[in-house]
C-alpha positions as CSV (number, residue, x, y, z in Angstrom):
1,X,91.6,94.2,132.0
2,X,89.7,97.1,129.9
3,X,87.9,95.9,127.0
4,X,90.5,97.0,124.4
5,X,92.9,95.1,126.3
6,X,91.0,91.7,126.1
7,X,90.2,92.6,122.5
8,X,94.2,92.5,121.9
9,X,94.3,89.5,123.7
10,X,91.5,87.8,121.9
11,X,93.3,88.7,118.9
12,X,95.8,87.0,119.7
13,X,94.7,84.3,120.7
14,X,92.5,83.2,117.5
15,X,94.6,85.2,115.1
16,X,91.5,86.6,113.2
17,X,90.0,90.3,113.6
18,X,86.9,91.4,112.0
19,X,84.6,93.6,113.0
20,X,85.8,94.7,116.2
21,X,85.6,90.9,117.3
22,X,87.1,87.4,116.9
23,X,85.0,84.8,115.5
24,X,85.7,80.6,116.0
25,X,83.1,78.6,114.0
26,X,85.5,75.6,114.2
27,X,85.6,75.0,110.9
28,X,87.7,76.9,107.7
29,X,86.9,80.0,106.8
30,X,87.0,81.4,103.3
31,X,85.6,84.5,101.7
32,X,83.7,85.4,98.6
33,X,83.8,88.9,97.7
34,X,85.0,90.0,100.6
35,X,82.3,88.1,103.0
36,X,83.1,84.7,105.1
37,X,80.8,81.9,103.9
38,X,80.9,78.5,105.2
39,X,83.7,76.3,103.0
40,X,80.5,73.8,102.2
41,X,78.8,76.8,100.4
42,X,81.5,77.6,98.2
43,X,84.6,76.6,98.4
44,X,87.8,78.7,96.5
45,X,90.5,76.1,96.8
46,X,90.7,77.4,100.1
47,X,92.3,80.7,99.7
48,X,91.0,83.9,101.8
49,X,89.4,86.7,99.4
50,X,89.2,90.5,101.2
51,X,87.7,93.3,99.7
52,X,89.5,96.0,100.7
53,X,87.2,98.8,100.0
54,X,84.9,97.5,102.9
55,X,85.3,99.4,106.1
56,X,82.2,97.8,107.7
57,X,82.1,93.5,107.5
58,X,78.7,92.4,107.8
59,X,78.4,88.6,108.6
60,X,76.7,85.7,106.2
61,X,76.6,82.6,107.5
62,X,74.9,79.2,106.0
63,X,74.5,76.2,108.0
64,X,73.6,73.9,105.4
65,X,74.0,74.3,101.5
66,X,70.2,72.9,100.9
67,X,69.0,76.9,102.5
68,X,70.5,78.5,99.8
69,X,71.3,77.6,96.5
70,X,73.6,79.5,94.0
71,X,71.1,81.8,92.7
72,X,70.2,83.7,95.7
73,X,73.9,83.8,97.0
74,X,74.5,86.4,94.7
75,X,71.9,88.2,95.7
76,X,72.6,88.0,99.5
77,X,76.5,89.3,98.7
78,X,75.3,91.8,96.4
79,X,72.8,93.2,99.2
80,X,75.5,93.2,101.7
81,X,78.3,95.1,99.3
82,X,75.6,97.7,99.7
83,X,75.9,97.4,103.4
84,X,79.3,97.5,103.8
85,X,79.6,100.7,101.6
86,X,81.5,103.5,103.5
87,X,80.3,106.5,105.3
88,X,80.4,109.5,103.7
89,X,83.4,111.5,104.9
90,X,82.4,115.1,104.5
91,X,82.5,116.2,108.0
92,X,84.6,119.2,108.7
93,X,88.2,118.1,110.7
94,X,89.8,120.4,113.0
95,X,93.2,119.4,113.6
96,X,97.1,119.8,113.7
97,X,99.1,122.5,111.1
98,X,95.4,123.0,109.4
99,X,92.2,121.5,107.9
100,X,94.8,119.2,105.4
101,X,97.2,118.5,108.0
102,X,100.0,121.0,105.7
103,X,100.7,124.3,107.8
104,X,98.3,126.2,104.8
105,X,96.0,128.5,106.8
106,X,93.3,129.8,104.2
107,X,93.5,133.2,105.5
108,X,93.0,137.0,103.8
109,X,93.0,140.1,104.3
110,X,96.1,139.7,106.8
111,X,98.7,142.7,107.6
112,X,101.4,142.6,104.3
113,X,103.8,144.8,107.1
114,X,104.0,144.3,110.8
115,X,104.5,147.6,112.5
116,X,107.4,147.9,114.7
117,X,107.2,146.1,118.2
118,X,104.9,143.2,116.1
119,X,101.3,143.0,115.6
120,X,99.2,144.0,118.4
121,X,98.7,141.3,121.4
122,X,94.5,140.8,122.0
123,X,95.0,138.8,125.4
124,X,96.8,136.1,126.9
125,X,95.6,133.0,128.7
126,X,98.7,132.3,131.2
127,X,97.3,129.4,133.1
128,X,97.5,126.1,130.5
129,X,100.4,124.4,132.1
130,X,103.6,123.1,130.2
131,X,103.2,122.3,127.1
132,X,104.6,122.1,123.4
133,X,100.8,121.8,121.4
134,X,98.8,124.1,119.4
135,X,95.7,124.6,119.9
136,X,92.6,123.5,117.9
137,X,90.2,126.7,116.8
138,X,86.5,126.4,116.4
139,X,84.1,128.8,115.8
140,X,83.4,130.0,119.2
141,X,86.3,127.5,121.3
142,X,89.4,127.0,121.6
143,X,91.3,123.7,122.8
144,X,94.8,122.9,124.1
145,X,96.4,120.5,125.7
146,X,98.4,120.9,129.1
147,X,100.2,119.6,131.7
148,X,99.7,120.3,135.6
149,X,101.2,118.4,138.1
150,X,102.1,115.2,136.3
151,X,98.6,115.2,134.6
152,X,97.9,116.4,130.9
153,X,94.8,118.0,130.5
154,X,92.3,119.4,127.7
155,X,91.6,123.0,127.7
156,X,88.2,124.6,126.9
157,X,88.7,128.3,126.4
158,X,86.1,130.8,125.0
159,X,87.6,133.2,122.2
160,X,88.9,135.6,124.0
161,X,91.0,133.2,126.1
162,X,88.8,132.5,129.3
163,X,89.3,128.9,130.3
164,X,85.6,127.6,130.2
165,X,86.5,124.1,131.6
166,X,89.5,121.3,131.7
167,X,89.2,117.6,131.7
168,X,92.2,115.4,132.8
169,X,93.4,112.8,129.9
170,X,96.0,110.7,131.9
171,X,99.2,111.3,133.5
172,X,101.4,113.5,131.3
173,X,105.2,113.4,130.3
174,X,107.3,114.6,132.7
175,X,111.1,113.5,131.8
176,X,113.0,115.6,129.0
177,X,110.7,118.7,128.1
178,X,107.7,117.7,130.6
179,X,104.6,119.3,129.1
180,X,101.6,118.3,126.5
181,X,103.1,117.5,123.1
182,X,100.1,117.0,120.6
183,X,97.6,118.7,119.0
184,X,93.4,117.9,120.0
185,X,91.6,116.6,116.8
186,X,87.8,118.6,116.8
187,X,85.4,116.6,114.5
188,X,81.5,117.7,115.1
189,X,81.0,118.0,118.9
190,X,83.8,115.5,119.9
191,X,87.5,115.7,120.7
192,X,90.4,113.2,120.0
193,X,92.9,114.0,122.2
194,X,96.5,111.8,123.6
195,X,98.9,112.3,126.2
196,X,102.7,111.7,126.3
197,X,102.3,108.2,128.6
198,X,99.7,106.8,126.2
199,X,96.5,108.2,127.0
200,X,94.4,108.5,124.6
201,X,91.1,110.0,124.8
202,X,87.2,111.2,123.1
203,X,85.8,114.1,124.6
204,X,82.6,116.0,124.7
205,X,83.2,119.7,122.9
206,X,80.4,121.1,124.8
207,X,80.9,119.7,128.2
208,X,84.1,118.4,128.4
209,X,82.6,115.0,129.7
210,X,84.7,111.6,128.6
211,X,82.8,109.7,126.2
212,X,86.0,106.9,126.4
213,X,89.7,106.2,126.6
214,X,92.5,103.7,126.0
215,X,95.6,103.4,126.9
216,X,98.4,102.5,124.2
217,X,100.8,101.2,126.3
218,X,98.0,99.1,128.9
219,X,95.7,98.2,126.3
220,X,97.8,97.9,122.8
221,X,101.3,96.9,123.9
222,X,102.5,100.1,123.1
223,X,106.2,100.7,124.1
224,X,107.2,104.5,125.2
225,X,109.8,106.2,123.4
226,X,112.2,109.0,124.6
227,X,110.2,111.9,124.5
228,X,106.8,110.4,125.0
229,X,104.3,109.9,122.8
230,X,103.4,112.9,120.8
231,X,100.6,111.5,117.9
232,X,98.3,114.2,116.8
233,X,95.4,111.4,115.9
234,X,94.2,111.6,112.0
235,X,90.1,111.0,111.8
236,X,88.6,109.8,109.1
237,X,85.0,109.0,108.5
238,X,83.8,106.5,111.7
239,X,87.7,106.2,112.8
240,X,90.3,107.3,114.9
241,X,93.8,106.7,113.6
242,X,96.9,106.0,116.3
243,X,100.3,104.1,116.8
244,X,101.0,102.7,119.8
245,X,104.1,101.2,118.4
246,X,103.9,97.2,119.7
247,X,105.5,94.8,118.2
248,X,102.3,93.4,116.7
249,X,100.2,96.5,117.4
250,X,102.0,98.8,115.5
251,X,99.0,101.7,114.5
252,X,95.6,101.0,115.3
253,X,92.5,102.4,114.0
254,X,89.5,102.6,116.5
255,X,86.0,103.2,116.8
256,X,85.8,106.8,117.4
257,X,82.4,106.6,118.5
258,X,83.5,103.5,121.3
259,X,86.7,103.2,121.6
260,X,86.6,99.6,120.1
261,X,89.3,98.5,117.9
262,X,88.4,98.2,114.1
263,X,91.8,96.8,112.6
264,X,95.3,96.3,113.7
265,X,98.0,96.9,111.4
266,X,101.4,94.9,112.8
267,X,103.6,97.8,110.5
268,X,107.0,96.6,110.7
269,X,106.7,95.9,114.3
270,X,108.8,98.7,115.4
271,X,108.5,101.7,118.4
272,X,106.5,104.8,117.1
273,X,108.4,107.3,116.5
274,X,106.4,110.8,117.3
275,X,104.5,111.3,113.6
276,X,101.1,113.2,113.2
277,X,100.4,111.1,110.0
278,X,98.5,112.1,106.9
279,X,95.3,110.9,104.9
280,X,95.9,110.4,101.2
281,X,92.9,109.9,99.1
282,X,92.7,108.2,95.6
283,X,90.0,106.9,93.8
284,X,88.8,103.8,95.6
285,X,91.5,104.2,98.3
286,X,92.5,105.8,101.2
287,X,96.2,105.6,102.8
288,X,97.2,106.5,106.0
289,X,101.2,107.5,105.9
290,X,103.0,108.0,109.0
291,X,106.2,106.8,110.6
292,X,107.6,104.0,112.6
293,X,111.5,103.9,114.1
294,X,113.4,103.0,111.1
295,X,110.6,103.4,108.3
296,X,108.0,105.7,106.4
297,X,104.7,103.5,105.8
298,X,101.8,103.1,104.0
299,X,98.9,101.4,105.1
300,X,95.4,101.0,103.9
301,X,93.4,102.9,106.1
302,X,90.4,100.7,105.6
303,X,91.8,97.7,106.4
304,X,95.3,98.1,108.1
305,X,97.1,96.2,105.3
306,X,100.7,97.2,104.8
307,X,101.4,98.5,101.3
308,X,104.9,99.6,101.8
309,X,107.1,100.8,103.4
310,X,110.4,103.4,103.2
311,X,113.2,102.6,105.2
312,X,115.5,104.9,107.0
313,X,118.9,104.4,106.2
314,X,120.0,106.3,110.2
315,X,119.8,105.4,113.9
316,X,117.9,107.9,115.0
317,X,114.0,107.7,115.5
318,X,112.4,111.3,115.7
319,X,110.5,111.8,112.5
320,X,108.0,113.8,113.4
321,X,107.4,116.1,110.3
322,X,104.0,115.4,108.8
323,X,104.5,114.1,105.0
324,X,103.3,116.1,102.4
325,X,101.2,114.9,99.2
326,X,100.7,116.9,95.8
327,X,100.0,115.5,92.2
328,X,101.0,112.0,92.8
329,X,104.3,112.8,94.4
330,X,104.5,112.0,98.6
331,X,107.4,114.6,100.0
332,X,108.8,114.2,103.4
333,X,111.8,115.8,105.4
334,X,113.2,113.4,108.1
335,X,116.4,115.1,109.8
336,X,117.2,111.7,111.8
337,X,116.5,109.8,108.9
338,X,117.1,110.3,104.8
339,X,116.5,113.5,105.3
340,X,114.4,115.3,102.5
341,X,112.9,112.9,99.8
342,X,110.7,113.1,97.4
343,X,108.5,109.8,96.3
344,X,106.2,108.7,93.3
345,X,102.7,107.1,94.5
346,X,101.6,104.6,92.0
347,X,98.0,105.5,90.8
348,X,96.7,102.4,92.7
349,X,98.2,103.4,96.3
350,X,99.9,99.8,96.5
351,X,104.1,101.3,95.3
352,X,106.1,103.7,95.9
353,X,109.2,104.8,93.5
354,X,112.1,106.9,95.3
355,X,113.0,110.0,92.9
356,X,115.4,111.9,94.9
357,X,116.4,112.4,98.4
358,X,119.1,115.4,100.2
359,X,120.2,114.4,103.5
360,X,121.8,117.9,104.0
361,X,117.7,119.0,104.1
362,X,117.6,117.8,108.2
363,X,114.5,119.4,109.4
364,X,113.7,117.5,112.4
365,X,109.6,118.9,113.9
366,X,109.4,122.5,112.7
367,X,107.4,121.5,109.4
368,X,107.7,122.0,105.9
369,X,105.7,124.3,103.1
370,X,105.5,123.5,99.3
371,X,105.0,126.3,97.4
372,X,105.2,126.8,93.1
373,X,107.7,123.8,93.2
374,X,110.1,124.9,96.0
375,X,110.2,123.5,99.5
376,X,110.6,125.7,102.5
377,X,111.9,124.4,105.9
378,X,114.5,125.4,108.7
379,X,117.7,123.3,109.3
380,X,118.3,121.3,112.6
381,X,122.0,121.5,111.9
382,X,123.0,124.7,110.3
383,X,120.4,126.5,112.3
384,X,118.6,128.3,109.3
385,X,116.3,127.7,106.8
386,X,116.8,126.3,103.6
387,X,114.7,126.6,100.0
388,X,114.9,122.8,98.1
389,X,113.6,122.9,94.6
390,X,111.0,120.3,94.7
391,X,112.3,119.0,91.6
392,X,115.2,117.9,91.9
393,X,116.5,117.9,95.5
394,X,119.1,120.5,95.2
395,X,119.1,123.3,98.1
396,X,119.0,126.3,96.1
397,X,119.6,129.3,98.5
398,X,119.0,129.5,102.7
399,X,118.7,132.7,105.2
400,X,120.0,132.7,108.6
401,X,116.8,133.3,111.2
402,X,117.5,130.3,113.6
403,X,116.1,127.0,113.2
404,X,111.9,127.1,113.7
405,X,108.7,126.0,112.8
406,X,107.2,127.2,108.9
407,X,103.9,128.0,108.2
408,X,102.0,129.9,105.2
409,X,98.9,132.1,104.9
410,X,97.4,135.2,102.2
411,X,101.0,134.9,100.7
412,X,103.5,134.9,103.3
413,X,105.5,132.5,105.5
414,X,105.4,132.8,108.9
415,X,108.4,131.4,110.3
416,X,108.7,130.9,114.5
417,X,112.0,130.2,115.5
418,X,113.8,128.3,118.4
419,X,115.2,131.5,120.0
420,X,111.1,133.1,120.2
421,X,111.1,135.3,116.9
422,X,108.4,135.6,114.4
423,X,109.6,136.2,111.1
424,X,107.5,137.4,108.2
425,X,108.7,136.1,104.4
426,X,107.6,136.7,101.2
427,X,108.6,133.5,98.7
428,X,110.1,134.4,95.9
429,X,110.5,131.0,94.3
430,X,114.4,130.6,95.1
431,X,114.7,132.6,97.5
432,X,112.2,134.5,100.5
433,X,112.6,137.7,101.8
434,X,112.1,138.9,105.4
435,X,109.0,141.9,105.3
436,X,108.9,142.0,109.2
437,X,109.8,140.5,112.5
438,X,108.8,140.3,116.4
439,X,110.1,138.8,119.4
440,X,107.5,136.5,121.8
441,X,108.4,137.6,125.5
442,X,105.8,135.9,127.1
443,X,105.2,132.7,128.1
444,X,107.8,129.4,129.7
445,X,110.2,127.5,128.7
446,X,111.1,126.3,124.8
447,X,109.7,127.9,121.6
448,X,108.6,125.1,119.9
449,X,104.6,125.2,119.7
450,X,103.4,125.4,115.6
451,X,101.7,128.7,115.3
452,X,97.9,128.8,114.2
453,X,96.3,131.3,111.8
454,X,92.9,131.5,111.9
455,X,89.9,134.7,111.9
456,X,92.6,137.1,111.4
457,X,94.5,136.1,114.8
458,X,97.8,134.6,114.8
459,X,97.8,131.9,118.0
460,X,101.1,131.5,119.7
461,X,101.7,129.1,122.2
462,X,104.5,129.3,124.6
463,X,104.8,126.8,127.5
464,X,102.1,128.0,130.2
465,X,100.5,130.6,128.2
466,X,98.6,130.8,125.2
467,X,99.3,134.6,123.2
468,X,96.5,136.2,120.2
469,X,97.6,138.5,118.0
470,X,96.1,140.8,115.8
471,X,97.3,140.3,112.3
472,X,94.1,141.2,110.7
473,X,94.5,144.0,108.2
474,X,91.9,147.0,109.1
475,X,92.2,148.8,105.7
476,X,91.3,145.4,104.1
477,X,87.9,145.5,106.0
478,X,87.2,148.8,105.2
């Protein structure tokens, strides 16, 4: 059994998880601000008081009341909130659709007009394996996931698309659309990285060396799903965000450092249901949002607590479009679920208030951009995209370029469709325009891969094959 695994079982066993660890003293615990004490040193009429805000629990513990009296309790509690305090989170995150998780590349000085054919192709690495991720750029590397041979590896490449090294993850998916399907997370010099059977893994961005791994269906109870598990991971601070999907292990956060488990969060107790999720941050809380099967949640990222929860009023399961949050509002498209809804976050984090929803808006994994109070997002159904005025719900005009994946950059869509072509729009509030187009001809199998923008280079990747484009605008660097 790997140590996760006999943390689980540990957990559930004595039904109490702190601090990556279960504790027995044999006698009832209760809390004061947020720390166990003994009941003899202070008893609360035996109710359990958490402090949320703590990510870290330190440990005080009294064995007899005559070693401390009431006067330097305080003191101890006060030195340990101190403790307990967070970790700053400045550290740059490199991960899926962007830096926020949004498909907003903060890019200039791009081409306005592509010339005919399509921007100019800088190389081509041809030899990832199958796969449906993006890839993750750094200032001098590039990483991708892939699948070879039933085994899903990372990618190193150098810049210009020289593979520098691979590392195998774990065996890959290799049913319906066999290939990679997530997205590596890059913080510092490590890399977060999962695999369609449940593999999920940190690695070292210099040297590809494993630093650890899990495995969500081995070690969390984590139950597959149709088309594999497909959980870009979120990182925040000292953790590693991901959903295994068990019935009592619902989304985990770990260690990122160790591996270790730091909460469990039970959710609704439902299968996973292939969500990149996203980090909202308000003052003196952080939620992690994401799906399960049947329902949008959100959960305190500190602690794992539930705080709600949006059900979906469908039988199907694949919500996979990362939710979106602006001033106070969370937006979300679920095409096998409501649809496109729009909620109100109460200024504490702990409610949510429905304020529309269109089911007609059915994106189901191409993404979504907010723009100046319109939505912009392609169809499953009617195969085009639609614009949804982010006020009210109501589908205000749609154009007919096949059903895709959206993303924005210097102040223009880039739109990637099912059938291979790239689409250039200019938004125009109601409506978008199409300024230029091109047609990938490279590359295997399906056309589903999220482009990345980043330096000037459009990324594309297309099964086997990783494609850079110039998109840079030479006159603008003049």
């Amino acid at each position: 059994m790997t140590p996760a695994a006999e943390q689980v079982s540990r957990i559930k066993k004595k039904r109490f998880l702190m601090a990556d660890r279960c504790l027995d003293w044999g006698t009832k615990i209760v809390f004061l601000y947020g720390f166990p004490v003994s009941p003899g040193i202070y008893r609360l009429k035996g109710r359990i008081h958490r402090n949320p805000a703590c990510e870290r629990i330190y440990w005080l513990r009294f064995d007899a009341l005559k070693m401390f009296s009431m006067k330097v309790l305080p003191t101890c509690i006060l030195i340990c909130f101190f403790l307990a305090t967070p970790r700053s989170r400045s550290q740059e995150v490199l991960q899926w659709r962007g830096a926020d998780r949004t498909g907003l590349y903060n890019e200039t000085g791009l081409l306005p007009v592509w010339p005919d054919g399509g921007p100019s192709l800088l190389w081509e690495c041809d030899k990832l394996g199958n796969g449906y991720g993006s890839p993750v750029i750094t200032r001098d590397r590039i990483f991708v996931n892939g699948e070879l041979d039933t085994v899903s590896y990372l990618f190193a490449l150098s810049r210009s698309g020289e593979i520098l090294w691979k590392t195998a993850i774990g065996k890959e998916w290799t049913l319906n659309y066999p290939g990679s399907r997530s997205t590596p997370t890059v913080v510092d010099s490590l890399i977060y990285v999962t695999a369609g059977m449940g593999a999920v893994a940190c690695i070292n961005a210099g040297t590809g060396k494993m630093k650890w791994s899990a495995d969500l269906q081995k070690d969390f109870h984590g139950r597959l799903i149709g088309f594999g598990f497909s959980e870009s991971v979120p990182v925040n601070g000292d953790l590693v965000y991901c959903s295994p999907g068990g019935a009592d292990t619902n989304v985990v956060a770990l260690d990122r450092f160790s591996g270790k488990i730091r909460w469990i969060s039970k959710g609704m107790g439902e299968e996973t249901s292939y969500c990149s999720p996203l980090l909202i941050r308000l003052p003196g809380k952080e939620i992690l949002v994401t799906f399960s099967k049947s329902h949008l949640l959100g959960i305190d990222a500190g602690t794992g607590a539930l705080l709600w929860s949006h059900k979906q009023n469908s039988q199907g399961d694949v919500h996979a479009n990362t939710p979106w949050f602006e001033d106070g509002f969370i937006y979300y498209i679920a095409g096998d679920g409501n649809g496109s809804v729009k909620l109100e976050l109460a200024a504490d984090g702990l409610g949510i208030t429905e304020i529309w929803r269109n089911k007609a808006c059915d994106d189901l994994m191409g993404g979504f951009i907010k723009l100046d109070g319109y939505i912009y997002t392609a169809s499953y159904g009617t195969r085009q995209w639609y614009i949804q005025d982010a006020n009210t719900g109501a589908l205000v005009d749609s154009v007919r370029f096949d059903k895709g994946t959206t993303n924005y950059a210097d102040g223009l869509l880039y739109l990637y469709n099912e059938k291979g072509q790239v689409g250039l729009f200019k938004p125009a509030g109601p409506k978008m325009d199409l300024v230029s187009s091109f047609k990938v001809t490279r590359g295997t199998k399906a056309h589903y891969a999220h482009p990345v923008i980043n330096q000037g280079i459009l990324y594309i990747r297309h099964g086997k094959s990783l494609l850079a484009y110039n998109i840079r605008n030479s006159e603008t660097a003049k």
